[in-house]
C-alpha positions in Angstrom: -9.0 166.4 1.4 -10.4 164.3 4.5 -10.1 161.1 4.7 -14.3 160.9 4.9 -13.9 163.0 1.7 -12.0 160.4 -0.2 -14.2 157.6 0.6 -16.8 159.3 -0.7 -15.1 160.2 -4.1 -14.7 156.7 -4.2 -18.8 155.4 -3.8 -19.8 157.2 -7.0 -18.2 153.8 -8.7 -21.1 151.8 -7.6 -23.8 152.7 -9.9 -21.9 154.4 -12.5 -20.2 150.9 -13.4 -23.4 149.1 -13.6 -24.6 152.6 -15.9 -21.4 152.2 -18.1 -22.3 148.8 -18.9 -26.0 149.2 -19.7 -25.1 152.0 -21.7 -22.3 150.1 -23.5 -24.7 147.3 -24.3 -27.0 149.6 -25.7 -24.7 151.6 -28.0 -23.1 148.6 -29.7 -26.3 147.0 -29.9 -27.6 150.1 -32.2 -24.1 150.1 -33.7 -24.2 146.6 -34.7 -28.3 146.9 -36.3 -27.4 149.6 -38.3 -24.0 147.9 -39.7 -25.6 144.6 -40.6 -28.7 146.7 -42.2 -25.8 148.8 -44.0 -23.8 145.7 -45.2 -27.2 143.0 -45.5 -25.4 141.5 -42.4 -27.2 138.5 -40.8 -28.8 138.5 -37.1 -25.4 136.1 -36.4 -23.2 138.1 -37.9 -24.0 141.0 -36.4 -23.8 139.5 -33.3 -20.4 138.4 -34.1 -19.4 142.2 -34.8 -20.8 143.3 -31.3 -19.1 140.7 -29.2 -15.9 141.9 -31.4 -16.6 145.4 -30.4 -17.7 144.5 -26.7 -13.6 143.1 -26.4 -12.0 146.3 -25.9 -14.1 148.0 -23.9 -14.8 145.2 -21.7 -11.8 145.4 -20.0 -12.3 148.9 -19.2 -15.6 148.6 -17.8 -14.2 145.5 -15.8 -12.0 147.8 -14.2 -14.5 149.8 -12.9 -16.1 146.8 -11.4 -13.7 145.8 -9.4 -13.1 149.3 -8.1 -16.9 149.5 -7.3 -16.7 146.3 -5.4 -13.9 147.7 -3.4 -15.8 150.6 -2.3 -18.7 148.6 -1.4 -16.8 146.5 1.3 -15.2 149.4 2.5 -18.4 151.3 3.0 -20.0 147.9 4.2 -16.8 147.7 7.1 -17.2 151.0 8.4 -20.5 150.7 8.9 -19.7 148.1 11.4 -17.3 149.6 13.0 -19.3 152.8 13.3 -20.6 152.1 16.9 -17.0 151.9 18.1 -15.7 155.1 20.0 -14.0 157.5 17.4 -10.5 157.1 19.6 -10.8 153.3 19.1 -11.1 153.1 15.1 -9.3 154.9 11.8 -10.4 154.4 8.4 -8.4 155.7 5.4 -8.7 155.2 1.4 -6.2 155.4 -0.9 -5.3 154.5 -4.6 -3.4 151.8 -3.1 -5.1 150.6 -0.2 -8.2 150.8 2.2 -6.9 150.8 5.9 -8.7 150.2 9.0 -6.6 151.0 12.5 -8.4 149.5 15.7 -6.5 150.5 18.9 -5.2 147.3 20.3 -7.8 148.0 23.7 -10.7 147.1 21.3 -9.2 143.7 20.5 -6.9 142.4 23.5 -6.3 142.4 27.1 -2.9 143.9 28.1 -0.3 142.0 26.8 -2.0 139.3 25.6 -2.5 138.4 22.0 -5.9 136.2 22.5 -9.2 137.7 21.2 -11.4 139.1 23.4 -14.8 137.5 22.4 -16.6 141.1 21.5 -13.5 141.3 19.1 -13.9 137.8 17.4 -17.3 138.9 17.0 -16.5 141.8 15.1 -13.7 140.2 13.2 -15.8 137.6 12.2 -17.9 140.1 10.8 -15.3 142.4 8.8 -14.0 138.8 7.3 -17.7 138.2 6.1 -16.9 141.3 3.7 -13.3 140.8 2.9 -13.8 137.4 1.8 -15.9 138.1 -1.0 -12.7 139.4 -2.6 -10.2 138.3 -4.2 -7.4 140.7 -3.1 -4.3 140.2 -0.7 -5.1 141.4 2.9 -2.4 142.8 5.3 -2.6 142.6 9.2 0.2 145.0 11.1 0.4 144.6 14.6 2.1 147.9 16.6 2.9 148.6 20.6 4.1 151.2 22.7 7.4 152.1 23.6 7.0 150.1 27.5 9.1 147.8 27.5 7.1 144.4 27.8 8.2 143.7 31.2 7.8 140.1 33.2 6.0 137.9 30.4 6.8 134.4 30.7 4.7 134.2 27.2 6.3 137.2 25.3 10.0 138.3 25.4 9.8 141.5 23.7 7.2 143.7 22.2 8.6 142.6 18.6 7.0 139.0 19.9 3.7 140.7 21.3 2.8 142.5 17.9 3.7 139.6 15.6 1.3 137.7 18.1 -1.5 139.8 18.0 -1.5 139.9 14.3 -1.5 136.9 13.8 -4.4 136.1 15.7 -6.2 138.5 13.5 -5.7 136.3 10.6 -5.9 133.0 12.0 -9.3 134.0 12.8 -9.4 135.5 9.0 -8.6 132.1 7.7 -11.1 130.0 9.4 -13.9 132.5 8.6 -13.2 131.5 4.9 -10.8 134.0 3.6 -7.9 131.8 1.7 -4.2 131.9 3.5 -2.4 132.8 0.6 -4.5 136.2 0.8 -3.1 137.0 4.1 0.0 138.6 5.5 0.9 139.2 9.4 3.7 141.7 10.1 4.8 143.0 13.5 6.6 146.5 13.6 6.4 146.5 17.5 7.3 150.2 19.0 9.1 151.2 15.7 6.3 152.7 13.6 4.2 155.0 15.7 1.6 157.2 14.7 2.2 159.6 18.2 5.3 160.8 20.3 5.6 158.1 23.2 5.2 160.9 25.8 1.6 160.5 27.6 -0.6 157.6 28.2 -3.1 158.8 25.4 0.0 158.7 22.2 0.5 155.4 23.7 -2.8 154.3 23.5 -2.8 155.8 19.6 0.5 153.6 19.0 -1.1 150.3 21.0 -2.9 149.0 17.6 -3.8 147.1 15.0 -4.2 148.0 11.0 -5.8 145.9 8.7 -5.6 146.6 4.9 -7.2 145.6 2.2 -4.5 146.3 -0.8 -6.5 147.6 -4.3 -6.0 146.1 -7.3 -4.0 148.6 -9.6 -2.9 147.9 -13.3 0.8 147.2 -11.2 -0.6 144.8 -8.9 -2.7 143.0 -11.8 0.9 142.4 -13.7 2.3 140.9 -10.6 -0.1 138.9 -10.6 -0.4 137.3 -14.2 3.4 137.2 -14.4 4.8 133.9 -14.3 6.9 133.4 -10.8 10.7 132.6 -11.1 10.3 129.6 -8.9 7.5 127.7 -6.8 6.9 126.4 -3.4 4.8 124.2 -1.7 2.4 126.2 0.3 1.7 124.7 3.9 -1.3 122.9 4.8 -2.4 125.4 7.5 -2.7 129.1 7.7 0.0 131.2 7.2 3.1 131.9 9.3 3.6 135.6 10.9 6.5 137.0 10.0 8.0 140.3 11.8 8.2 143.2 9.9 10.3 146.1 10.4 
């Protein structure tokens, strides 16, 4: 299956979570006139026995919402990207995450790691989206195999990636989108895509992915489980933290 293919699969959750809950509404409701007519029940008590009912399959239908919100901002991001040249952009869906790869060219200079104004533009954009949820968003900066050559900012391409990165979600964080939703990792040359043998794989590995990890039943425990120990977050946004 494409990857256009299992995006799709995915946008049917839109209006069939807002169909499930009209038609759960409506099937208790009849459920809960004919038990209080049965049993003599009282307009309040009846009530009583459809929010009791509603419980359980609230949770379900909650579920579903939050997978139909997931597909909306991933079907509202690759709209904006859609004017971009197909060699400059990716987008993937999974059960675990929705990824967006932007080849480092759309983004940076050459070895540098500062926004090029088109691409704060754009940025900006994409965090107008991601913002409006609540899950944890991952930025992975990746380079070629060159090594980085006479930088008197960068040493390495392990300090270029981490760089770039974490310009992606500095910007991120001042668009609105809450630091301790945001990761930056840098895998420099060490997690290509292509073979490191022509300028074009090179360009493929020069890039940048941005993922947006889905809520799961796994991910929903992590979350409500109590954490072994705490820390006092810093005041700023987060730091980047190489990855490899």
């Amino acid at each position: 299956m494409s990857e256009h293919e299992q995006k799709n699969d995915e946008l049917w959750l839109v209006p069939f979570s807002d169909l499930m809950t009209i038609l759960a509404l409506f099937f208790l409701s009849l459920y809960g006139m004919a038990q209080s007519q049965r049993n003599n029940a009282s307009v309040e008590q009846s009530l009583l026995f459809i929010q009791k009912e509603m419980s359980g399959s609230r949770e379900g239908l909650a579920k579903i919402e939050v997978k139909a919100r997931e597909a909306r901002v991933a079907q509202d991001i690759e709209g904006m990207l859609s004017g971009l040249n197909k060699d400059d952009v990716a987008f993937s869906v999974g059960s675990q995450r929705f990824r967006v790869t932007l080849a480092a060219g759309v983004l940076f200079a050459s070895g540098h790691d500062e926004l090029q104004p088109e691409a704060v533009r754009l940025l900006k954009e994409i965090a107008g989206s991601l913002k409006a949820l609540p899950n944890q968003i991952v930025v992975e900066g990746h380079t070629d195999d060159v090594p980085i050559g006479r930088n008197v900012r960068f040493t390495s391409n392990w300090d270029l990636s981490v760089a770039r990165s974490f310009a992606v979600i500095r910007l991120f964080n001042e668009e609105g989108i809450p630091a301790e939703h945001l990761s930056a990792l840098g895998f420099a040359q060490f997690q290509p895509v292509a073979p490191n043998d022509s300028d074009a794989n090179r360009a493929r590995n020069r890039r940048i992915e941005i993922s947006l990890l889905r809520k799961t039943d796994e991910t929903e425990a992590s979350d409500a489980a109590p954490a072994a120990s705490t820390a006092t977050a810093p005041s700023g946004p987060p730091s980047a933290v190489p990855g490899g």
